[in-house]
N, C-alpha and C positions, 0 to 999 in steps of 0.2 A: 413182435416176438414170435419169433420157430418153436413148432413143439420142441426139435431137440435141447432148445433152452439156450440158442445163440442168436445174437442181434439182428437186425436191416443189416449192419456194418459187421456183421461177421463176430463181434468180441461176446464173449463167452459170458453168459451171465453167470452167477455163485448158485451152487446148488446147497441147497439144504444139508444138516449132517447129521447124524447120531453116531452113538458107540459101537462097536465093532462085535461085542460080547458083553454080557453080563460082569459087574466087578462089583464085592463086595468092601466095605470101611466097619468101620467100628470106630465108638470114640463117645464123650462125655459130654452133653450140651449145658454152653459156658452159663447159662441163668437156669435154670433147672439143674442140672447138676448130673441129670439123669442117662444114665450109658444106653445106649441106641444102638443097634444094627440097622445098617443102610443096604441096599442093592440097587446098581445101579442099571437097568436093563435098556437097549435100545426100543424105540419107540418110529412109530411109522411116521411119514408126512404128514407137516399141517396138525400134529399131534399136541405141540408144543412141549411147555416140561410142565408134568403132569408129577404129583404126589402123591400117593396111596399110603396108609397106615393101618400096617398090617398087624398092629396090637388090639384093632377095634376091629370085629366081626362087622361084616358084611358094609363096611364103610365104605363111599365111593372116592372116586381120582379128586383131588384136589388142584385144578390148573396151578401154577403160577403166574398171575395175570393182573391186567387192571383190574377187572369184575371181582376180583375174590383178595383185596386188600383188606387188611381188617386195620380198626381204627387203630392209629398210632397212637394214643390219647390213651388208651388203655393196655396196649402191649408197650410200654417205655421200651426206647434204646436197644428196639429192634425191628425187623421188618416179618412181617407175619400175614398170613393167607388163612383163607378156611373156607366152607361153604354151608355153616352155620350149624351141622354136627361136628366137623371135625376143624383141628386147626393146626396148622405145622409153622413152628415159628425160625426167627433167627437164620434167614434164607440169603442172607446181601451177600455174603462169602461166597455161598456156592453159587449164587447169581452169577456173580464177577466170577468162578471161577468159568464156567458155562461158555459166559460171552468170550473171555480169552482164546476156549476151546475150540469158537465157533460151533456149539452143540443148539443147536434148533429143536431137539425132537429126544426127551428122556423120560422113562417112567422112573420114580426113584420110590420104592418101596423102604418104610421108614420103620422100625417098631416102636417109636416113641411121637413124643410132641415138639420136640427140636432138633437142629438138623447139627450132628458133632460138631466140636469149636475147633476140633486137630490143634494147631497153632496157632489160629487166632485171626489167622489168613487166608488170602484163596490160593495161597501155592500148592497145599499137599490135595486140593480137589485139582486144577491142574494136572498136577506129577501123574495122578492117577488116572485119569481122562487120558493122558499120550502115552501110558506106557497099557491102555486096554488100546488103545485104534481107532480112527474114526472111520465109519460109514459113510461115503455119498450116497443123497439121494436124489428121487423123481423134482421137490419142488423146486421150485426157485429161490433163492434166498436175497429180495429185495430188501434196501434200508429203508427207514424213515425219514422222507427229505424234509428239512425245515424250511418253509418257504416264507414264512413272519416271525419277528420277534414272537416269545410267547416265557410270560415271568411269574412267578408270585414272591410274596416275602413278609416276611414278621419278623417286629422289631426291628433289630439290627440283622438280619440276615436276610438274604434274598438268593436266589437265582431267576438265571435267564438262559434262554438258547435262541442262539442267530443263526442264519442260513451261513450253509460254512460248505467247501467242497467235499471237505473231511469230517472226520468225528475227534474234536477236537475237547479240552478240559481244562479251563482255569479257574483254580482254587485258592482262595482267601482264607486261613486260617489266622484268627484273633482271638486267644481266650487273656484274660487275666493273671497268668500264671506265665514266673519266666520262660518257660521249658517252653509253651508253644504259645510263646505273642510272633504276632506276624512271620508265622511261614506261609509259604506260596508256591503253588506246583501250577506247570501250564504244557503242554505237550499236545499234540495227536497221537489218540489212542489207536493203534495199531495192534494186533496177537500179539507183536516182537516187543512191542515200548509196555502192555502191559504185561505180559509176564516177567520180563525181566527190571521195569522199574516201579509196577504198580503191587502183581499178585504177591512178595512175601512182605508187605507190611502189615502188622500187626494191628488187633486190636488195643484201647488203649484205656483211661480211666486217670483221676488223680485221686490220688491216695486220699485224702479227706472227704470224699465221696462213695470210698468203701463200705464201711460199716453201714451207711444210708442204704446203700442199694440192696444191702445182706437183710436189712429189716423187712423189705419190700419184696423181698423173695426173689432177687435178682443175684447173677452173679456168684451164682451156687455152685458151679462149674470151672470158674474162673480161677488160675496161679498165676504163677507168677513165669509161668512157662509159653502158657496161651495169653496173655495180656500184657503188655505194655502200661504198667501203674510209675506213675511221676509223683513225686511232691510238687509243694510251691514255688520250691527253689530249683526247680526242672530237674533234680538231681532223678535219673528211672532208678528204681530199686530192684536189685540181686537181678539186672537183666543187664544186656546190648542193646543199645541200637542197631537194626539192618542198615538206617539210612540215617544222614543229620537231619533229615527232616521226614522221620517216619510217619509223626501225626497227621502231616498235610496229606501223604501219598492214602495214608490208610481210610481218611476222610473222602479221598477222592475214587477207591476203592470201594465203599461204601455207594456213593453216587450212579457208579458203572453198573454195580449189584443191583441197583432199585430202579435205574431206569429200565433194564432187561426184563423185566416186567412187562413191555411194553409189545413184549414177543419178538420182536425186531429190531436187528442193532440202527443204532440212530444217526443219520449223516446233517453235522452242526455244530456250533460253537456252543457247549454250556459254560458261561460264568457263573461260582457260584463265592459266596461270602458267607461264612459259619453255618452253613447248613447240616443239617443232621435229618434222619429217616423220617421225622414227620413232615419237613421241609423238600424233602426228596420226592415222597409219594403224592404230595399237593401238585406237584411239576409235574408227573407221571399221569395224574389225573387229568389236569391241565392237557398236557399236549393230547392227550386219549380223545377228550372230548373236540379241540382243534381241527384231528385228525377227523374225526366224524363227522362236524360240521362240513368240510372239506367233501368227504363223500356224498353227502346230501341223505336221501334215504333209498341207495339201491341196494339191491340184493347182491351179495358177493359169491361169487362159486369157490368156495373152497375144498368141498368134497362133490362127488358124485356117485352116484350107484348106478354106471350106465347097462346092467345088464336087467335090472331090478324091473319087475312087471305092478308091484305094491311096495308102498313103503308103511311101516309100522312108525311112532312118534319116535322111536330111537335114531332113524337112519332119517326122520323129516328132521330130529335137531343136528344132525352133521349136514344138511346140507343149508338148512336155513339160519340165519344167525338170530331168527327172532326167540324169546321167549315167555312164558309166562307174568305178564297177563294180556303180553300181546301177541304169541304164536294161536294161530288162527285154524289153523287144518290138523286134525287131529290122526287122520289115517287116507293116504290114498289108494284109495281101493284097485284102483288100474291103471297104468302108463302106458302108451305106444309111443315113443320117441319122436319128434315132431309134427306129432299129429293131435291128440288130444290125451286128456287124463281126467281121471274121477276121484273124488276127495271127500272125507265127511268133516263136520265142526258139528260137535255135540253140546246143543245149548243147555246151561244149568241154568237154575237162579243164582247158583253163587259168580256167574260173570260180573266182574265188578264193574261193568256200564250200567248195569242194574239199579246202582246205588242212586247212580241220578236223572236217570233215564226215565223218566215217566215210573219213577216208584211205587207209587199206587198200581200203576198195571204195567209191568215191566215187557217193554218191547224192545227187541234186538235193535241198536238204530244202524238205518241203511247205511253210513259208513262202512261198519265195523264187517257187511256182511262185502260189502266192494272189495274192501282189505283182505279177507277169504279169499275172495279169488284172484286179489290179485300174488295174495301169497301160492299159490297152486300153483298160478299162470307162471312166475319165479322158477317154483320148483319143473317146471316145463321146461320153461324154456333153458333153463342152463345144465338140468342134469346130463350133462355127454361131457367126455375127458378134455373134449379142444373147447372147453371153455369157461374151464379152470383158469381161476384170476380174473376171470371178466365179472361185471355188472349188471346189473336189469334194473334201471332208472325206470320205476312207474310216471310217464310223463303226461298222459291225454288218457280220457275215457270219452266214449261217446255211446247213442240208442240206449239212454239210460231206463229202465222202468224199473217200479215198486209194485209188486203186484199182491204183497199180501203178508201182513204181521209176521213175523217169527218169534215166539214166546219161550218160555222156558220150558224147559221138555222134550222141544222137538229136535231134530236130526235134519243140519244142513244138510242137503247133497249138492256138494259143489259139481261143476263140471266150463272146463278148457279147451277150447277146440280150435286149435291154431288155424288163421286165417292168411296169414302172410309172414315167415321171416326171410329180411335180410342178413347182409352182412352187420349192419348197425340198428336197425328195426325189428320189434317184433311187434304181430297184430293179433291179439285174441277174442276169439268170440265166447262169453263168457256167461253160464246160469249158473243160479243156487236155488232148487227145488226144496220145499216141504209134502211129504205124505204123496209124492210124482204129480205138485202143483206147481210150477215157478213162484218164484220168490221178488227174484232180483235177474234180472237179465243187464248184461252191458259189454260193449263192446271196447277193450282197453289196449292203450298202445306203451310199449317200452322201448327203452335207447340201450342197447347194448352195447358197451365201454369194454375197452381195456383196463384190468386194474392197476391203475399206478399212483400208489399211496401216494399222496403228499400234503405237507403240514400246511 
């Protein structure tokens, strides 16, 4: 890969996007009930889509992501995020509107706790995405390849995704009610095949499950305008159908929504059989974790501060993806760009190695102080622009010593002083002092990869 972001073979890789300008919506969320003003604001690289809710003081961004899924078990019959003060619910519409978009990178300023129901679809999030523009940008915009099966499933329902060239969708709809026994949607999802046969299906419901959902506090929002409501006898009520088989498309709209989650559109075959959002984010999770194993445990460059002489703990978590209770370096005090850096880790007793670490007399154990620096040696070695999307595989340590307790109290001074990099090697020479005594001395080596995700 070229910086300029084109192949060995010359073909053009996909660039990242966002919106072009700021666009404002308004509108009523379909379970709460509650009117909302939304903004939609472009947002940098590697940003993702990010949620803010500006009804709560001093509240921060809320990703949309694997890590900030919140349990389906207790948000029913919808897909919902948070980061344990705040929560923004009912997001699978504007997911799938997003992914059709191709929108990688948005801040979406909320004043509510749900995101409007418009129609009930992701078309009018769409309509509104192409008539503000889209921005190219600096990243890359790779997929997620599936390289193994990978499924879960309860009861009668399941999903699966197989390695496929494309991003591909086959859906099984089976409920006990005439209106939708066995429909079946199957295609490769495409912008063009999903806006035009996927984004305006509706949400949907059957009518003898109304009044249940109104007791539960659901569905406060919901007519007969934004919802799709059926009886038994499939007869919809005071509606249209968009499509003869709206339920299957809107189910499989639902799926697109919650896998985008995933930050990255996903190149594979999902099969999927009556799944719904709890069944959706088990898979989501699933391939998350597939995906990780895959990586092993290297450091990914996906930000840098290559002019930055110090970093504070704000600009060590853009560049390191670890964090609490395993982000390790708490501030580095000084960088020279391929040559060395200095770092502290502020030891508490509340480090929770403490709990089983020699409890009685809590001592830092030499792992965790190895992991220090090899987290530093990380932020060394990859903070510079050309090497973005690469990896730092901790592979070999060697000249190990222990030279003296670290307790609660004291103040790592880490310190990295590059030895040798190559093209695909790097060699550091590595201390962690207490009080200007050594600690830990060692000498540690890394494999520097190109990042290319795959399942």
């Amino acid at each position: 890969m070229t910086q300029n972001g084109d192949s060995a073979l010359g073909e053009a890789i996909p660039r990242q996007q966002t919106i072009r300008k700021p666009v404002r919506v308004e509108g009523v969320g379909l379970h709460t009930g509650q009117r909302v003003q939304v903004e939609f604001k472009p947002a940098p690289p590697d940003s993702g889509i990010m949620f803010l809710r500006t009804d709560l003081a001093g509240s921060k961004p809320v990703s949309a992501s694997v890590s900030t899924i919140l349990d389906p078990s207790r948000r029913a019959r919808r897909t919902s995020v948070g980061n344990g003060a705040v929560e923004v619910h009912t997001i699978e519409h504007f997911m799938a509107g997003c992914f059709g978009a191709g929108i990688d990178n948005l801040l979406v300023e909320i004043s509510g706790e749900e995101v409007p129901g418009l129609d009930g679809s992701a078309y009018p999030f769409l309509e509104i995405f192409k008539r503000t523009g889209f921005q190219e940008q600096a990243g890359s915009r790779r997929p997620i390849q599936v390289r193994e099966a990978v499924w879960v499933e309860e009861g009668a329902s399941a999903i699966a995704v197989f390695p496929a060239e494309t991003f591909r969708v086959s859906y099984t709809l089976s409920y006990p009610v005439a209106g939708l026994s066995a429909q079946f949607f199957a295609a490769e999802v495409t912008p063009a095949t999903f806006e035009k046969e996927l984004a305006p299906s509706r949400t949907f419901c059957l009518a003898q499950e109304v009044e249940q959902l109104r007791k539960v506090g659901l569905g406060k929002g919901a007519n007969y305008e934004n919802t799709v409501v059926v009886e038994t006898n499939g007869r919809v009520l005071n509606n249209n159908l968009r499509f003869p088989d709206e339920f299957v498309r809107h189910k499989v709209l639902d799926l697109i929504g919650d896998l985008y989650l995933l930050g990255r559109p996903l190149q594979g075959h999902v099969m999927a059989i009556r799944s719904g959002h709890a069944l959706n984010l088990r898979l989501v999770q699933r391939l998350r974790q597939s995906l990780e194993r895959g990586q092993g445990s290297g450091i990914k460059a996906l930000h840098v501060e290559p002019e930055a002489t110090s970093l504070d703990i704000h600009a060590i978590e853009r560049i390191l993806p670890h964090r609490y209770p395993f982000l390790l370096v708490d501030r580095v005090l000084e960088m020279v760009p391929d040559k060395r850096a200095v770092g502290i880790k502020n030891v508490t007793i509340n480090e929770p190695f403490f709990m089983g670490h020699f409890p009685k007399r809590p001592v830092m154990p030499g792992v965790m102080m190895i992991e220090a620096l090899a987290q530093l040696s990380g932020i060394l070695l990859l903070n510079k622009p050309d090497n973005i999307g690469k990896y730092a595989y901790f592979v070999a340590m060697d000249n190990v010593k222990f030279r003296r307790t670290v307790l609660p109290g004291d103040t790592l001074t880490l310190e990295a002083e590059v030895l040798r990099i190559r093209s695909k090697t790097g060699q550091m020479r590595t201390r962690a002092y207490v009080e200007g005594k050594i600690a830990v001395e060692a000498d540690l080596m890394f494999a520097l990869l190109e990042g290319d995700d795959k399942l």
